[in-house]
Structures are given as structure tokens and as C-alpha cells.
C-alpha positions in Angstrom: -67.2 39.9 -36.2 -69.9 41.4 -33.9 -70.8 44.7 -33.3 -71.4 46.1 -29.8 -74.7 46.3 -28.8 -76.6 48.4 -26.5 -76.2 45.6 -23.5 -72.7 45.9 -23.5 -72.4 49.6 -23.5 -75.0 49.5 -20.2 -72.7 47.3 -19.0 -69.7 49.1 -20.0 -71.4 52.3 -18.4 -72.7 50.3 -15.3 -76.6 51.2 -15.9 -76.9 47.9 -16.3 -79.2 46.2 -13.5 -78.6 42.8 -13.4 -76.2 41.1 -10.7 -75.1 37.8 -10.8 -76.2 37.5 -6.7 -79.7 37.7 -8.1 -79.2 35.0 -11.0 -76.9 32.2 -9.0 -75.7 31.6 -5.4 -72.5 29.6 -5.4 -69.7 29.2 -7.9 -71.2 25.9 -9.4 -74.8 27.5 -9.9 -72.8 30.6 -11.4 -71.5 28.9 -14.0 -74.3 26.6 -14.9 -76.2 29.8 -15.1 -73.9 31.2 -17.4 -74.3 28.1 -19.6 -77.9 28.5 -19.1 -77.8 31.6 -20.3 -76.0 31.2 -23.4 -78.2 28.2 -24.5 -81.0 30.3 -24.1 -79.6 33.3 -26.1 -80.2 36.0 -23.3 -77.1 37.8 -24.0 -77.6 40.4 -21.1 -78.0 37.8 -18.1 -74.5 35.9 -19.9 -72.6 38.6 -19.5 -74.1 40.3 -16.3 -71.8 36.4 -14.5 -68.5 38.0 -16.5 -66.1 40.7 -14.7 -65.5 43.4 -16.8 -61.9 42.8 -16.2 -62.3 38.4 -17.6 -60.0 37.0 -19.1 -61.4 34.2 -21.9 -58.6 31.4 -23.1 -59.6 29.2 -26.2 -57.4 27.2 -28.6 -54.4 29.7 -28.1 -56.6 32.9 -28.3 -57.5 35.3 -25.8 -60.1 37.6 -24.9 -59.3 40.2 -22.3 -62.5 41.9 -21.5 -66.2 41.3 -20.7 -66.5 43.8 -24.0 -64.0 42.2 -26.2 -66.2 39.0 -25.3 -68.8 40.3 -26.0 -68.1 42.1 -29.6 -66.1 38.9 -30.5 -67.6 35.5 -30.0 -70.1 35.7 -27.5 -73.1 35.7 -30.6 -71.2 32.5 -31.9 -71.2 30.8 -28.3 -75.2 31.6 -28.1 -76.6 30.2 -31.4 -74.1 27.2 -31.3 -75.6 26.9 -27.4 -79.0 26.8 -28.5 -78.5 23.9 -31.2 -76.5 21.9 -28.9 -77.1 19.5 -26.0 -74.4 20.3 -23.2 -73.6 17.2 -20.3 -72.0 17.7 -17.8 -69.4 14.4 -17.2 -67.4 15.7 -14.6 -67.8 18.8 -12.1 -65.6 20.0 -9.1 -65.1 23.0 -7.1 -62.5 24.3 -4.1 -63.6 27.8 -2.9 -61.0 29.4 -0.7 -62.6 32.8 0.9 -63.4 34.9 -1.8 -61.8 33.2 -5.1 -63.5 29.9 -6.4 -62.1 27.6 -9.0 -64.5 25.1 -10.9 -63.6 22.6 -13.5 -66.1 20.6 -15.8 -65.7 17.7 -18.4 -68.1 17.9 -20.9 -69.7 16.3 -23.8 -71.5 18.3 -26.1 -73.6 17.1 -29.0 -75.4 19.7 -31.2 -75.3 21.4 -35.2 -73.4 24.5 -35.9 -74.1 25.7 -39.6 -76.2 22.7 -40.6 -72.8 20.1 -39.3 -73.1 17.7 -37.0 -70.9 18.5 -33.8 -69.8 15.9 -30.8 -66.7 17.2 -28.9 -65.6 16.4 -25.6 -64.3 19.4 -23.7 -62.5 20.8 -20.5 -63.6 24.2 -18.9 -61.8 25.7 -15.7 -63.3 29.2 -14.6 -62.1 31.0 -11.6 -65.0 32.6 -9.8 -64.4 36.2 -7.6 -67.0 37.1 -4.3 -67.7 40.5 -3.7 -70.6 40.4 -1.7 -73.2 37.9 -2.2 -72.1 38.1 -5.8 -70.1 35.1 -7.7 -68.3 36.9 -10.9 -66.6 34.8 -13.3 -62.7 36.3 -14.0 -61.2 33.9 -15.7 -62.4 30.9 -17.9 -60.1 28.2 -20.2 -62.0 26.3 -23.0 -60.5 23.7 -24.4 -62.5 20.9 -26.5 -62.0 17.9 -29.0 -63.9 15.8 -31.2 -65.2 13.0 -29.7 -64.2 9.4 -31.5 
């Protein structure tokens, strides 16, 4: 779908310079961040809050690397992000040492090729520490339309 672009072979190579320490400070802020990021289409600072090692579950599919991300459906996430109007319903977090698990319900209201779009959705990402840094390792999507 996409090809790999110059940010993710940086990444891939680790010449890269952004940490996520320096764009969020706990798991919550990481992942709104994230969020942030995609709406906003900065493509580096998205991917700097993924491990290279994430693992990304969606409707039965998954992606098994920052990189595969990245190549795959990450430039579908960002211009579907920046049409859209993500709320946050619902938001928790349990952080036990250096692993953190946050789950959202969301309601998202936006176009995606010129079609109206309402779906309510679920997110659950499991956040890592290393450091002052919050890296996201894991993350399950799953959404439906809302009635």
C-alpha cells in the first residue's frame, strides 16, 4: 500500500532523534500524543511513541512491527485522523512498575473518501518504561458504526 519512507528507515537505523520522553510523560499523555500526532499528520513524532518490536491488532489483522505499521496503514490512520473529530468517552489506566495498560471508548465522527463516518470504538494499548520514556508495544483497535 505504502512505501517506506525516509522516517522509517532513520528509525529502522536509530538516527532518528526523537523520544517519546520528550513528547509525553505518562502512559495516558503517550497515547493521546500519539493520537495527536496522527490527527496532525506528523508521521515521524507517531511513530517515534511505537516500539520497533509493536504489535498492532485490528478487525482480525495484525501488524508486527513499527515498520510494517508504518509501510501498511499508518498514511490511512493520518489522513482519516485529520478529517475526523476523535472523543474520548471513556479512559483508564493501571501502571504496574514498568508496563502500563490504557483502555479508551471512543466516538469518532469524521469523512474518509468524501463518506460520512460515526463509529464508536474500543482501544487497549500496553505502554513499556525504559527510562523516562513511555513506548507503546501493543495496541487493539476495534470499532463499530454508531446507530
Amino acid at each position: 500500500m505504502f512505501k517506506k519512507s525516509l522516517a522509517v528507515t532513520l528509525l529502522a537505523s536509530g538516527a532518528f532523534g526523537l523520544h517519546a520522553s520528550a513528547l509525553a510523560a505518562s502512559p495516558k499523555e503517550t497515547v493521546a500524543a500519539f493520537h495527536q500526532a496522527l490527527a496532525s499528520g506528523d508521521r515521524d513524532k507517531a511513530l517515534a511513541f511505537l516500539s520497533p518490536e509493536i504489535a498492532i491488532y485490528e478487525s482480525g489483522f495484525v501488524e508486527r512491527s513499527r515498520d510494517e505499521y508504518a509501510s501498511s496503514h499508518l498514511g490511512s490512520d493520518m489522513e482519516f485522523s485529520k478529517g475526523a473529530t476523535r472523543k474520548v468517552l471513556k479512559q483508564s489506566e493501571r501502571i504496574d512498575g514498568n508496563t502500563a495498560v490504557v483502555w479508551e471508548e471512543t466516538e469518532t465522527l469524521g469523512t474518509m473518501r468524501g463518506k460520512p463516518v460515526h463509529v464508536l470504538g474500543v482501544e487497549t494499548a500496553v505502554l513499556e518504561k525504559k527510562g523516562d520514556d513511555w513506548t507503546i508495544v501493543h495496541v487493539h483497535w476495534s470499532s463499530r458504526r454508531a446507530k
